[in-house]
Backbone as CSV, one residue per row, in Angstrom:
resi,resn,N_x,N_y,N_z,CA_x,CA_y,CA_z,C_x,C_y,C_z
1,UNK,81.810,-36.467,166.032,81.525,-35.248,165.317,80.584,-35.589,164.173
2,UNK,79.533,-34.595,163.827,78.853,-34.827,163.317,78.815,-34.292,162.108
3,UNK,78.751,-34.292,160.585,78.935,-33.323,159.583,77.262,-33.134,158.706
4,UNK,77.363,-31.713,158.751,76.107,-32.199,158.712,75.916,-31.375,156.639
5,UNK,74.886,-31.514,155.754,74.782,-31.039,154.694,75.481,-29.940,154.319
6,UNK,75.028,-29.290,155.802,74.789,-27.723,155.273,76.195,-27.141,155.919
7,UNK,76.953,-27.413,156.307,78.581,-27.562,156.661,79.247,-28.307,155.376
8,UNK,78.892,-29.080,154.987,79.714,-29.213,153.771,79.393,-28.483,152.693
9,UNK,78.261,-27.518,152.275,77.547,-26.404,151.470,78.527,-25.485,151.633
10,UNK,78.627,-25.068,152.700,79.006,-23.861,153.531,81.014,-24.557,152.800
11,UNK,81.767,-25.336,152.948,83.012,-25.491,152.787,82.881,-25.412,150.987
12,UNK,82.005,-25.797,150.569,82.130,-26.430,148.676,81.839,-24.623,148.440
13,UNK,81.010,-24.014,149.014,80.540,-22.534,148.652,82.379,-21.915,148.927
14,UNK,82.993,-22.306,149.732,84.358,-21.487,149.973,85.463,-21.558,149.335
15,UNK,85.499,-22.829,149.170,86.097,-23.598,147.834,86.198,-23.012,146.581
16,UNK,84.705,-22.780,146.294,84.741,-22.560,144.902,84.852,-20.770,144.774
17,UNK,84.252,-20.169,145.635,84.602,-18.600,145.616,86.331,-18.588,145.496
18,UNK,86.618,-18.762,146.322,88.432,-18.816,146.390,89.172,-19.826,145.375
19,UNK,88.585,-20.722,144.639,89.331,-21.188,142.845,89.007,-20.223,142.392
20,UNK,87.758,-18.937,142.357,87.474,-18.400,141.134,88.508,-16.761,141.641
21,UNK,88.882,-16.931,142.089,90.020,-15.961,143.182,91.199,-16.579,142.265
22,UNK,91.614,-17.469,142.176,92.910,-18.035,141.999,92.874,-17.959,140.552
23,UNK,91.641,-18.034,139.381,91.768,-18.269,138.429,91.606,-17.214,137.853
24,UNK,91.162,-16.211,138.212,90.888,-14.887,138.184,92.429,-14.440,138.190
25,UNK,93.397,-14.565,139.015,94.628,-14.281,139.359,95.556,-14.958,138.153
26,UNK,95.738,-15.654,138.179,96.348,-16.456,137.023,95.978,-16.669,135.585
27,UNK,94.445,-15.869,135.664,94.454,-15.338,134.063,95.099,-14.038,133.796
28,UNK,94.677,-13.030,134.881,95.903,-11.918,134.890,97.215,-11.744,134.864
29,UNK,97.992,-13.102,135.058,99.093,-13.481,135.437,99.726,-13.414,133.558
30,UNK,99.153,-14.474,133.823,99.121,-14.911,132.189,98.722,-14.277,131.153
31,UNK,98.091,-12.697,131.074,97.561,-12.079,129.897,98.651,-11.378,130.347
32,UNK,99.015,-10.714,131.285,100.837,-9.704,131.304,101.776,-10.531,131.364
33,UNK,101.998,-11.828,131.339,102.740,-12.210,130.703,102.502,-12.605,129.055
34,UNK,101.864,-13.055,128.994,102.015,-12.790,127.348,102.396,-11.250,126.435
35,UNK,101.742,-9.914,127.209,102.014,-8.913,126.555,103.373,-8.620,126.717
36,UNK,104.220,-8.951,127.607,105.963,-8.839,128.219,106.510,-9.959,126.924
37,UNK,105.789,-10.900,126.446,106.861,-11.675,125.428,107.033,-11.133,124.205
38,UNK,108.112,-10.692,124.158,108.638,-10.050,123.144,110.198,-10.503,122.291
39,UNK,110.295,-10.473,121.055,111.735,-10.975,120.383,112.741,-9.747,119.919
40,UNK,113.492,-9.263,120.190,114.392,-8.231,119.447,115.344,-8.956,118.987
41,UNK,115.107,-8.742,116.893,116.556,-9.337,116.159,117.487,-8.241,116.144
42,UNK,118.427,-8.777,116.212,119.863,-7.637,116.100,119.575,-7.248,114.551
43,UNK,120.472,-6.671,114.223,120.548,-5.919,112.775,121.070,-6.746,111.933
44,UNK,122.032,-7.613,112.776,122.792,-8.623,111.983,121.950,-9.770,111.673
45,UNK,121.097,-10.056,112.505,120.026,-11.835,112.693,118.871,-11.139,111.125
46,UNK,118.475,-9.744,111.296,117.528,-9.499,110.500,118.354,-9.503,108.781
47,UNK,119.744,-8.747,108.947,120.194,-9.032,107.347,119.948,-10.386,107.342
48,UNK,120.796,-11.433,108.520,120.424,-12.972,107.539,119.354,-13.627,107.502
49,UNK,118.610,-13.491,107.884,117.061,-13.688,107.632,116.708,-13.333,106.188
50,UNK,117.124,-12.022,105.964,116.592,-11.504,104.316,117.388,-12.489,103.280
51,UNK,118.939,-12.794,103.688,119.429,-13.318,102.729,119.114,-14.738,102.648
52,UNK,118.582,-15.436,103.520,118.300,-17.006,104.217,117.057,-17.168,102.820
53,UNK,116.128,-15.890,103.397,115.110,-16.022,102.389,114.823,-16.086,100.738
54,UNK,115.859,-14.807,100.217,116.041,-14.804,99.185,117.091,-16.389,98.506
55,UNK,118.128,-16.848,99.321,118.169,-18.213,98.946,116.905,-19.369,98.759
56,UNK,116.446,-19.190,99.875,115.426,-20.400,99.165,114.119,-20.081,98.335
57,UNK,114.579,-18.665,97.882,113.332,-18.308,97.019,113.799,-18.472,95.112
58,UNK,115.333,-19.073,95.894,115.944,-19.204,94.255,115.997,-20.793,94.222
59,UNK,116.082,-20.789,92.451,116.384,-22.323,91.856,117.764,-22.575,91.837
60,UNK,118.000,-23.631,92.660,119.507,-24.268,92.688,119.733,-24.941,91.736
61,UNK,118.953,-25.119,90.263,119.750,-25.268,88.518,119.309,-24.487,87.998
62,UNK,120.736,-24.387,87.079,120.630,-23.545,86.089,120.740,-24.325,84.820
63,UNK,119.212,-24.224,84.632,118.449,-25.251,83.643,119.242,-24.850,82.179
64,UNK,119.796,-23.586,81.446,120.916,-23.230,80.637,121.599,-24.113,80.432
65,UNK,122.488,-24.349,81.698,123.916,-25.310,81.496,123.712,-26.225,81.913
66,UNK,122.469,-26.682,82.100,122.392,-28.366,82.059,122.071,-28.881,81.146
67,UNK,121.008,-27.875,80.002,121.070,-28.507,78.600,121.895,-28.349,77.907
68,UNK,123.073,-27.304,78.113,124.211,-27.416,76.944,125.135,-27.980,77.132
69,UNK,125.143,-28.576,78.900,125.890,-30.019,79.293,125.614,-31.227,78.294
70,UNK,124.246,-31.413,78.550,123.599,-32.336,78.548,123.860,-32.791,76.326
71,UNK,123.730,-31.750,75.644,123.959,-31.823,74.638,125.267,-32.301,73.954
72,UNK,126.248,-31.162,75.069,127.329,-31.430,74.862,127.686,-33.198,74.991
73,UNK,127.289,-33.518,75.965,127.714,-34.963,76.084,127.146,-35.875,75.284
74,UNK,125.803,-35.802,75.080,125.167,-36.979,73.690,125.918,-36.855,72.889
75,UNK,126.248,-35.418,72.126,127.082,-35.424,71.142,128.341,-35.819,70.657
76,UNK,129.019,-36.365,71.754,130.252,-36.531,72.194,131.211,-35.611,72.337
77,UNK,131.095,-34.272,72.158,132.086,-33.306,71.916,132.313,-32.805,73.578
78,UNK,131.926,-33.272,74.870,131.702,-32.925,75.754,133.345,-33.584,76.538
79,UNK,134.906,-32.457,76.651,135.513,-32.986,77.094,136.003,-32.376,78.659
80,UNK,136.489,-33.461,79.238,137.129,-32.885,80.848,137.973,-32.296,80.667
81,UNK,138.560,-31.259,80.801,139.955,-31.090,81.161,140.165,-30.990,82.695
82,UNK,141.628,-32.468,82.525,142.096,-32.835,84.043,142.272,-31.871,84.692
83,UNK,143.484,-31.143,84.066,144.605,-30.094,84.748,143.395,-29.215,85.367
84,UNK,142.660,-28.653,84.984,141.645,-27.981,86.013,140.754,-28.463,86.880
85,UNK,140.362,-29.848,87.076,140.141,-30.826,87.824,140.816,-31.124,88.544
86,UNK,142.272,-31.085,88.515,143.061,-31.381,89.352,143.284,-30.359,90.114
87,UNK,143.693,-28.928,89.710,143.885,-27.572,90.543,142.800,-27.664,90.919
88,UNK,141.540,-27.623,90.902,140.320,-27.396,92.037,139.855,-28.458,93.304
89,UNK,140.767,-29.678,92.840,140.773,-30.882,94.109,141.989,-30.394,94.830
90,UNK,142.895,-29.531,94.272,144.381,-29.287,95.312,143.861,-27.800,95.449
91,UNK,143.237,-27.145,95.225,142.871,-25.923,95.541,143.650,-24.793,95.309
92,UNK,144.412,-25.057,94.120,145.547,-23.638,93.387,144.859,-23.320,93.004
């Protein structure tokens, strides 16, 4: 058998009409699927989202009572009391 140029022209010409068939297809594929992806938050996922946010939009010190800690203790007047140290490790 003999193959000749213009037989393999004739197969690469069929080839490539029918990828541009397939890619043609699978960009359509793929633009309705993208418009179908969609997220619905419940009512409940969207409150904690708001509250998730407003936490990390706050400062976790309260720069106040760390300097009147902080005073308190240079000064020495800065005392523990156990008994309430102790009820909050036993949890009364």
């Amino acid at each position: 058998m003999i193959i000749s140029g213009k037989q393999v022209q004739s197969i690469v010409k069929v080839y490539g009409e029918q990828n541009k068939l397939n890619q043609g297809v699978k960009q359509e594929k793929s633009e309705a699927t993208k418009s179908q992806d969609e997220v619905i938050l419940s009512a409940n996922a969207q409150e904690f989202g708001q509250y998730l946010s407003s936490l990390q939009s706050m400062s976790g010190v309260r720069q106040d009572k760390v300097n009147a800690l902080s005073e308190r203790i240079q000064s020495g007047t800065y005392e523990v009391d156990a008994r309430a140290v102790a009820e909050k490790m036993l949890g009364f």
